[in-house]
C-alpha positions as CSV (number, residue, x, y, z in Angstrom):
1,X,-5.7,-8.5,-22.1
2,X,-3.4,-7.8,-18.8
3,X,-0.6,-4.8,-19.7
4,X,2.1,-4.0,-17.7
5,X,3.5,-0.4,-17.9
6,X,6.9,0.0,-20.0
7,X,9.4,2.5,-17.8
8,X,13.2,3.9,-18.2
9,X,16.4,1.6,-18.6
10,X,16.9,-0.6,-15.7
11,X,20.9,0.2,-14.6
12,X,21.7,-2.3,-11.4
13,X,24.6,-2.1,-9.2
14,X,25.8,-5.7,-8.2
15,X,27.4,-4.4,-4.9
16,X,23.8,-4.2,-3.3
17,X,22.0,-7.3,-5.1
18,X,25.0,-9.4,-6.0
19,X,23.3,-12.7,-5.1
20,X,20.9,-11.8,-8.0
21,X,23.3,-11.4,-10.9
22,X,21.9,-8.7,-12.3
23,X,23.6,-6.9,-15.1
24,X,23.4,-3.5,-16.9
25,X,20.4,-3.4,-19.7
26,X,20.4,-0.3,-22.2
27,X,17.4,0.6,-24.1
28,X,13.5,1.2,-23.2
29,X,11.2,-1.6,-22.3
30,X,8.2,-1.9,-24.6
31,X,4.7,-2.5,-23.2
32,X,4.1,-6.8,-22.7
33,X,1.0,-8.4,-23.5
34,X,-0.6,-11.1,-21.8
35,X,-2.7,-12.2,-24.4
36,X,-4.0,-15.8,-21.9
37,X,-6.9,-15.4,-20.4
38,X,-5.7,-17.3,-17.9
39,X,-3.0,-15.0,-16.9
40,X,-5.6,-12.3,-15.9
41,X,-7.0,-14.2,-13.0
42,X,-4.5,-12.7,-10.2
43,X,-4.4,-8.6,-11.2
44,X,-0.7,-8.7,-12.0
45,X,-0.4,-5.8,-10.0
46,X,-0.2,-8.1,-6.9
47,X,2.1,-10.6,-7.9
48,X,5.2,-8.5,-6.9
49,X,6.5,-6.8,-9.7
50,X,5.4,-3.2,-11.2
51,X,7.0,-0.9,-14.1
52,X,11.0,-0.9,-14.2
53,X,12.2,2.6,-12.9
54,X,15.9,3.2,-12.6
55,X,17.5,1.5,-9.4
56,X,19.8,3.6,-7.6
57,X,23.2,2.1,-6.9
58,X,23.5,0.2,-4.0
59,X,26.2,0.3,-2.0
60,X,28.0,-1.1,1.6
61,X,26.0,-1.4,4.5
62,X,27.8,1.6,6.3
63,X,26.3,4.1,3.1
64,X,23.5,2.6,3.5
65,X,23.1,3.3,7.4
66,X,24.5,6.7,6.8
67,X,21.7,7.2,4.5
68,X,18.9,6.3,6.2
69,X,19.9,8.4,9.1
70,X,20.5,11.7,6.7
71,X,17.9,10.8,3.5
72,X,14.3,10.3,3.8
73,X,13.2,7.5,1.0
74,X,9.9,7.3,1.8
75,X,7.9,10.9,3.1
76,X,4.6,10.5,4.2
77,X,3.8,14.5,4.5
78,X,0.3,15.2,6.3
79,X,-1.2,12.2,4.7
80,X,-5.2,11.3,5.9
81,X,-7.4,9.2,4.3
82,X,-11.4,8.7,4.4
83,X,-13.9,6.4,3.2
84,X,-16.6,8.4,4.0
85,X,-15.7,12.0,3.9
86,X,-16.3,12.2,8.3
87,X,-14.1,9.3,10.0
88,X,-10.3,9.8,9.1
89,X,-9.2,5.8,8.8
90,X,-5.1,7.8,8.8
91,X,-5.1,10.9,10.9
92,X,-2.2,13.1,9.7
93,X,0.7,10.8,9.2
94,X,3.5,12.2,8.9
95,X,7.1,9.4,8.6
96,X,9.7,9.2,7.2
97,X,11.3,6.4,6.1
98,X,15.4,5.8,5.6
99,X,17.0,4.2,2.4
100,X,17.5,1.2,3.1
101,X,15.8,0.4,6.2
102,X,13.3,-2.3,7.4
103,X,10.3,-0.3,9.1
104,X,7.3,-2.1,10.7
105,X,3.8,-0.5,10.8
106,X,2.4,-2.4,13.5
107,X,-1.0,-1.8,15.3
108,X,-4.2,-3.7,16.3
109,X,-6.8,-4.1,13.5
110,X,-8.3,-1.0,12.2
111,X,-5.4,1.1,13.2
112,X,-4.9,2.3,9.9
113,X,-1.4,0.9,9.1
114,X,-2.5,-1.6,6.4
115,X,-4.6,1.8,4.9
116,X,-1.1,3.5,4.9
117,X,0.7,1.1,3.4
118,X,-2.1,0.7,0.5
119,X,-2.0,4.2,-0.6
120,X,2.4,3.9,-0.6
121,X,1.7,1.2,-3.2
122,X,-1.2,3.0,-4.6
123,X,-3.8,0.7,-4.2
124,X,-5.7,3.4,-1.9
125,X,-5.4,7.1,-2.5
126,X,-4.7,10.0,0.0
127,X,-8.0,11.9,0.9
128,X,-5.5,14.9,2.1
129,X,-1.0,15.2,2.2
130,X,1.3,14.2,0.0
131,X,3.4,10.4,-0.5
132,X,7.0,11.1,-1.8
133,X,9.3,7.8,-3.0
134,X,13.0,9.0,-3.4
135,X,12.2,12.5,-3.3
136,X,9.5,12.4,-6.0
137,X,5.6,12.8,-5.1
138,X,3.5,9.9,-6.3
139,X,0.0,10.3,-5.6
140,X,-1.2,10.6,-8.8
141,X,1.1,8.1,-9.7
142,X,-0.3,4.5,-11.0
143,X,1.4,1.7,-9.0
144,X,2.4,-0.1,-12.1
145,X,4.6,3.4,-12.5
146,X,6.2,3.4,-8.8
147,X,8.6,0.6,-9.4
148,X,7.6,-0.8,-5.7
149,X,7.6,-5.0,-5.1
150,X,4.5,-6.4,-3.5
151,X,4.0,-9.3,-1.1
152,X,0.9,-10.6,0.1
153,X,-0.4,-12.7,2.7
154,X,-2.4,-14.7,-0.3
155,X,1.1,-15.1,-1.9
156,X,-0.7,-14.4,-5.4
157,X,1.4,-17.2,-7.3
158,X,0.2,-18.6,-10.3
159,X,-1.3,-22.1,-10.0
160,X,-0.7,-23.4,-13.7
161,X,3.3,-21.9,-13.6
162,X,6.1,-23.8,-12.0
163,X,8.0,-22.3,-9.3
164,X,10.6,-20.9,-12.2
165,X,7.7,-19.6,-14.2
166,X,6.3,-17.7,-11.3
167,X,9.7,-16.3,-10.2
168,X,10.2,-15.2,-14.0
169,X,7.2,-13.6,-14.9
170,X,8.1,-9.9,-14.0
171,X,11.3,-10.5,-16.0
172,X,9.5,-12.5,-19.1
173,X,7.0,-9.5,-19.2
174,X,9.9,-7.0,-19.4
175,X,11.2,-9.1,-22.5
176,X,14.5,-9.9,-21.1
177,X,16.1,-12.3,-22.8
178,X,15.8,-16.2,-21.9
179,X,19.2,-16.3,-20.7
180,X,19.1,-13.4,-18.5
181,X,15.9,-14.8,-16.9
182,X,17.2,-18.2,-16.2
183,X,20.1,-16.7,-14.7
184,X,18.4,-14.6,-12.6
185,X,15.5,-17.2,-11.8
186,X,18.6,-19.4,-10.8
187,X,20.5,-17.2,-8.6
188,X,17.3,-15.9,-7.1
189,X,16.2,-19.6,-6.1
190,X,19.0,-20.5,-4.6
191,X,18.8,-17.0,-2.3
192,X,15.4,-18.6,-0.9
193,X,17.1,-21.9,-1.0
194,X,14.6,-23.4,-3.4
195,X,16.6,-24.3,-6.2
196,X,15.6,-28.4,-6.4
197,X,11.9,-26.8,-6.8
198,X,12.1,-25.3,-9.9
199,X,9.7,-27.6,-11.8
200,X,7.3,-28.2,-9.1
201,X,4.0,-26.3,-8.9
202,X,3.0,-24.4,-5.8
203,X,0.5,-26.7,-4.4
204,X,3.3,-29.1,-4.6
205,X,4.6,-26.4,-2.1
206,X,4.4,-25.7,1.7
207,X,2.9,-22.6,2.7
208,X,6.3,-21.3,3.9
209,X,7.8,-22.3,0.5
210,X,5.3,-21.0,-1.4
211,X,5.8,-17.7,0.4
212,X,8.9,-17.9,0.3
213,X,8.7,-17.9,-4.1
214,X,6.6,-14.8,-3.8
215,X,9.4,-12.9,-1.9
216,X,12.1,-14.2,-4.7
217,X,9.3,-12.6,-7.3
218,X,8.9,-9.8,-5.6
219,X,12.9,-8.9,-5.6
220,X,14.0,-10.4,-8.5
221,X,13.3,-7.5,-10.7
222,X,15.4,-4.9,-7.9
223,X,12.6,-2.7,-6.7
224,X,13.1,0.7,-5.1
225,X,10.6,-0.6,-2.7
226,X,9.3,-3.7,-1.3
227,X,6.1,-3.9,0.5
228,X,5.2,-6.8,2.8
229,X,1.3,-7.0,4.2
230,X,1.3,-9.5,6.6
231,X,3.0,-11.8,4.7
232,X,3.5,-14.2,7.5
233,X,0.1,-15.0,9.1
234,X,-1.1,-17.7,7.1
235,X,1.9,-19.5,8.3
236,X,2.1,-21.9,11.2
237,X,4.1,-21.1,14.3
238,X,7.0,-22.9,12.9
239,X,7.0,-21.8,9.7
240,X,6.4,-18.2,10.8
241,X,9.6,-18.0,13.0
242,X,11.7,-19.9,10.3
243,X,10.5,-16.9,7.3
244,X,11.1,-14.1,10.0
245,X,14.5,-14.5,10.0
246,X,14.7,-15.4,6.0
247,X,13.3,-12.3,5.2
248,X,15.8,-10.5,7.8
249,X,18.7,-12.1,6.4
250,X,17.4,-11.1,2.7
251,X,17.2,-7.9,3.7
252,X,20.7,-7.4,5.1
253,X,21.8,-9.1,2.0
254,X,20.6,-7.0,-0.4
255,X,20.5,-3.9,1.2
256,X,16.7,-3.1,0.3
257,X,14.2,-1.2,1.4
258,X,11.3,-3.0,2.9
259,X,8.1,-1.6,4.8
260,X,6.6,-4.0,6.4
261,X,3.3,-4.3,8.0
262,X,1.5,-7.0,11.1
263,X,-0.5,-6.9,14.1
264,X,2.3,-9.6,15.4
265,X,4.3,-7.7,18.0
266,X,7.0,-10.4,18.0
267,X,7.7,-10.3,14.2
268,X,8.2,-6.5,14.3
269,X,10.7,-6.3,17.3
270,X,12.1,-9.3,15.9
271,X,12.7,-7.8,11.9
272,X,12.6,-3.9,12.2
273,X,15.5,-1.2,12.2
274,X,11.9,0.7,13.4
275,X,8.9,0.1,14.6
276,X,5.9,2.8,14.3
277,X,3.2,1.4,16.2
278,X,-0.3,2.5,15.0
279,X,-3.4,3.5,17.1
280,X,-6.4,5.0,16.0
281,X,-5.1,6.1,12.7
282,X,-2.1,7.8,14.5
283,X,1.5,7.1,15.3
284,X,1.4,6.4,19.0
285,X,5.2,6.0,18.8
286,X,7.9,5.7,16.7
287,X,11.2,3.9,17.7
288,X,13.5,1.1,17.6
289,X,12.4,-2.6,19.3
290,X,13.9,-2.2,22.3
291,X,13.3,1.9,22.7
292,X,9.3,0.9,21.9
293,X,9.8,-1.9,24.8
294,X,12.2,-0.3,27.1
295,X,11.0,3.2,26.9
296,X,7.3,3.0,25.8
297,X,6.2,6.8,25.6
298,X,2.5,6.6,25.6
299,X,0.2,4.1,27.6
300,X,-1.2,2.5,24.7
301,X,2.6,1.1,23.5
302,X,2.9,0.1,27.1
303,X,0.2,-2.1,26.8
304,X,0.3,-3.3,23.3
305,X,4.2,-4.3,23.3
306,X,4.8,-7.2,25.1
307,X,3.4,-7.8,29.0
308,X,3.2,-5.0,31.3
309,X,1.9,-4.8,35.1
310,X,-0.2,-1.3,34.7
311,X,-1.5,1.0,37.7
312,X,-3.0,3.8,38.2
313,X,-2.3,6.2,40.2
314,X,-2.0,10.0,41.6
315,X,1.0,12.5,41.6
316,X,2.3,13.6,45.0
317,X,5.7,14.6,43.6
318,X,6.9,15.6,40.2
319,X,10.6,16.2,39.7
320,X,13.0,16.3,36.3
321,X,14.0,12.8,37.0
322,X,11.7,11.2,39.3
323,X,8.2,11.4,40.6
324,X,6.0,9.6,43.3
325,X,2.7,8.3,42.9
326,X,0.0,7.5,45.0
327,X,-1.1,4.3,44.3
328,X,-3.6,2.0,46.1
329,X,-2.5,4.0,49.4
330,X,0.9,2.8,48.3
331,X,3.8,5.8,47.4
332,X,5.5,4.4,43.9
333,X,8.5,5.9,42.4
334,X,8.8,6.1,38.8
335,X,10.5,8.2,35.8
336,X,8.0,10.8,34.6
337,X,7.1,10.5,31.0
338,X,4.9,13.5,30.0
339,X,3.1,14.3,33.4
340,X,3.4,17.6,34.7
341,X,1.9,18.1,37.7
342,X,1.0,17.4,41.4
343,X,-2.6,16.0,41.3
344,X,-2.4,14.7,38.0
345,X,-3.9,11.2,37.0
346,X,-0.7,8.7,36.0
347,X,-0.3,5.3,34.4
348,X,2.7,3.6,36.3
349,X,4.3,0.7,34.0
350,X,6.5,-2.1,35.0
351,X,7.5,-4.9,33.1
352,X,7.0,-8.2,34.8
353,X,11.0,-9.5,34.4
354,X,12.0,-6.1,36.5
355,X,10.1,-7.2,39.3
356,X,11.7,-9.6,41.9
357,X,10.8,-11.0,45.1
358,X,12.4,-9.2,48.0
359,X,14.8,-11.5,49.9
360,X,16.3,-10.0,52.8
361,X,19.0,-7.4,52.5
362,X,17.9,-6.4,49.1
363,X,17.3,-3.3,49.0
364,X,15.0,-1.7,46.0
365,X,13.4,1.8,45.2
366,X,10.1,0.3,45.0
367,X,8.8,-2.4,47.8
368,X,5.0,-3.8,48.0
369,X,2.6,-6.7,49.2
370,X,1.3,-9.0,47.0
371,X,-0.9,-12.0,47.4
372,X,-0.1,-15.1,45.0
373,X,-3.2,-16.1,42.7
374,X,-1.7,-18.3,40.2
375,X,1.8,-20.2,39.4
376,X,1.9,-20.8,35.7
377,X,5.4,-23.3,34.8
378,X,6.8,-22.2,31.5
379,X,10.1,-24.0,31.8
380,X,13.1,-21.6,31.6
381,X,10.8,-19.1,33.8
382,X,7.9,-19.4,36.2
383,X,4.6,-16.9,35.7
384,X,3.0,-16.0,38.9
385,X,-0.1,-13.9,39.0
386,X,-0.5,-11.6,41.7
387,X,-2.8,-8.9,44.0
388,X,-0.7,-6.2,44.1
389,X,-1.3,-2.4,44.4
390,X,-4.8,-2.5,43.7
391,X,-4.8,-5.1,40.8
392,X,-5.3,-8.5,40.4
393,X,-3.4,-8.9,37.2
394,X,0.3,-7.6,38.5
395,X,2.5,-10.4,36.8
396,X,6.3,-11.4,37.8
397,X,8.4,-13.6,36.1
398,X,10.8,-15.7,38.6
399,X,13.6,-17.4,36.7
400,X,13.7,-21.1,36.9
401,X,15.3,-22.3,40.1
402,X,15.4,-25.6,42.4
403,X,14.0,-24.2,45.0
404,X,11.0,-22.5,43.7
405,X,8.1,-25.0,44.0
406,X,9.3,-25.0,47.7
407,X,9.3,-21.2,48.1
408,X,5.9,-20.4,46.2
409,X,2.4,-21.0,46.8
410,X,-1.0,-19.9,45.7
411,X,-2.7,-18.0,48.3
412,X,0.7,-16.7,49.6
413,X,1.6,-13.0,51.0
414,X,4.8,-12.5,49.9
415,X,6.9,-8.5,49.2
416,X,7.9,-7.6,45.3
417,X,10.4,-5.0,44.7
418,X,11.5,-3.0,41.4
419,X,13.5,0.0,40.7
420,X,12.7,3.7,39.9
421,X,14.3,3.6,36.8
422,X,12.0,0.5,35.8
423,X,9.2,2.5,36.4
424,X,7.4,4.6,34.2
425,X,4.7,6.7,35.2
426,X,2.8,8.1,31.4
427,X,0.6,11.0,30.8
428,X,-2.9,9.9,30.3
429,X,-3.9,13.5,28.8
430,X,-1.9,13.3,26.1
């Protein structure tokens, strides 16, 4: 037998989740039985919906961006976690998370993002710190208690249930009554845009539609919080860009709260209000898209967000503004990010699309030799791999011209330039 907690009155505000319909329901939720066997073989836990907790009013999107700048949701207080009571998987996390807001916990495997995202849907608990959700602490919470939607990357959907019976499980097991379900089934169908596959099952289903039923399951019962763990990497490339920006519209729609988590740099810069990219079982950096890829703070980020020509170097100058770097025998300009000192071992960082070939009477901060290696055609811009300043991997993107095949060739000496402020020279100490 498979129980799902009973909670408080559900009380929904139809400014925030208007496309759902939902109405005001007055009186306590008894415990629902699942008596089928059959029922029990996905833990219901993971099938999106957990134990109805009141749902704060949602209002316009300007209280809601007023609120995640002033309101923390989600607190992750000193949180660390350990398998084995010596290596900390999460080393002090400490975030907090807006109302409201779509947050990305991104990092290589083994970072400990997925680990953190586990013990805010309480499938994992904290070894040390404190989880709060709305200003409650829930560690010793259950998750069928936290009123938090799940989606997976398994997308958990019955095989034996239609698409309907899927999407109104979490309601049917509330004992709502039938017309209130088929309302909300209706209304949440057509949000995914799957309303002529009510009555098919999901292997009947694309992977991207079958996803996207887990998402409507996930949200039709109006979470607090919904909780995404790698939902998209099952999906082919297509399919992957084509649910990136469903669940981005979704989320401006309805005004949720969504913590999201993928090793996929170009789904989180794509998605997020924030991005807190994970290393190590730390928070390398926490900022917006183009702050992590415009302003990458630590040399890790610099490398793990998009492509970046990297070089090491020595500090010969170190001002407020600017600093110079010895590089290869070659004095580099940059913006100093956390070095200190004269002497001091540096990471200069350059995107490729900041560097340009020097033409003459263009005049740039930062001027060099390089020797062509490799021309790569990728239509609207052209990849060339250089030697340059000590490395064999320094990368420039040319736009697309008439002229280029004509002006580039492998083996070639030609100059690149780049500005200071396009520079960044990182700490390596810290």
């Amino acid at each position: 037998m498979c129980m799902i907690g009973s909670g408080e009155a559900m009380r929904y505000a139809p400014s925030g989740i208007s496309r759902l319909g939902f109405k005001r329901c007055e009186g306590k939720v008894d415990f629902a039985q699942v008596t089928d066997a059959s029922h029990c073989r996905i833990p219901l836990i993971r099938c999106g919906f957990l134990t109805i907790q009141s749902a704060r009013r949602l209002t316009s999107r300007e209280t809601v961006a007023k609120s995640m700048q002033s309101e923390a949701f989600v607190s992750f207080n000193g949180v660390q976690k350990t398998y084995d009571g010596e290596h900390l998987v999460v080393r002090d996390l400490n975030l907090d998370i807006g109302r409201g807001e779509f947050l990305t916990l991104l990092g290589p495997s083994g970072s400990g993002k997925t680990t953190s995202l586990m013990m805010l849907a309480g499938f994992e608990t904290a070894t040390r710190g404190e989880i709060f959700l709305d200003g409650r602490p829930i560690n010793r919470l259950p998750p069928e208690h936290r009123d938090i939607g799940m989606v997976f990357q398994s997308y958990a959907l019955f095989p034996h249930m239609t698409v309907a019976e899927n999407v109104a499980f979490p309601l049917a097991a509330r004992k709502m009554s039938r017309g209130d379900i088929s309302q909300r089934v209706t209304r949440a169908l057509d949000m995914i845009g799957l309303n002529g596959f009510a009555h098919r099952r999901p292997a009947q289903l694309s992977g991207g539609q079958q996803q996207r039923v887990a998402v409507a399951r996930a949200l039709v019962f109006a979470p607090k919080l919904v909780l995404m763990d790698e939902p998209l990497s099952a999906l082919d490339k297509q399919l992957r860009e084509q649910m990136k920006f469903e669940i981005k519209r979704l989320h401006k729609e309805l005004g949720i709260t969504i913590v999201y988590v993928t090793h996929d740099q170009s789904e989180a810069l794509t998605m997020s209000d924030r991005v807190a990219v994970f290393h190590e079982g730390r928070i390398a950096q926490l900022d917006t898209p183009a702050g992590l890829y415009e302003r990458p703070t630590d040399p890790f980020v610099a490398q793990f967000i998009g492509e970046n020509n990297r070089m090491l170097g020595e500090l010969v100058a170190v001002g407020p503004n600017e600093c110079t770097a010895q590089c290869n025998g070659t004095l580099i300009k940059a913006l100093p990010i956390g070095v200190q000192r004269v002497g001091e071992k540096t990471l200069l960082s350059v995107r490729p699309e900041r560097v340009t070939l020097s033409t003459s009477g263009a005049q740039r901060d930062n001027e060099v030799e390089a020797r062509i290696e490799e021309i790569v055609y990728l239509g609207d811009h052209v990849r060339v791999r250089t030697s340059a300043c000590g490395s064999d991997e320094f990368v420039i993107k040319v736009p697309n011209s008439a002229t280029w095949q004509t002006e580039l060739q492998e083996q070639q000496t030609i100059r690149v330039s780049w500005n200071t402020t396009d520079c960044r020279a990182l700490s390596l100490t810290s």
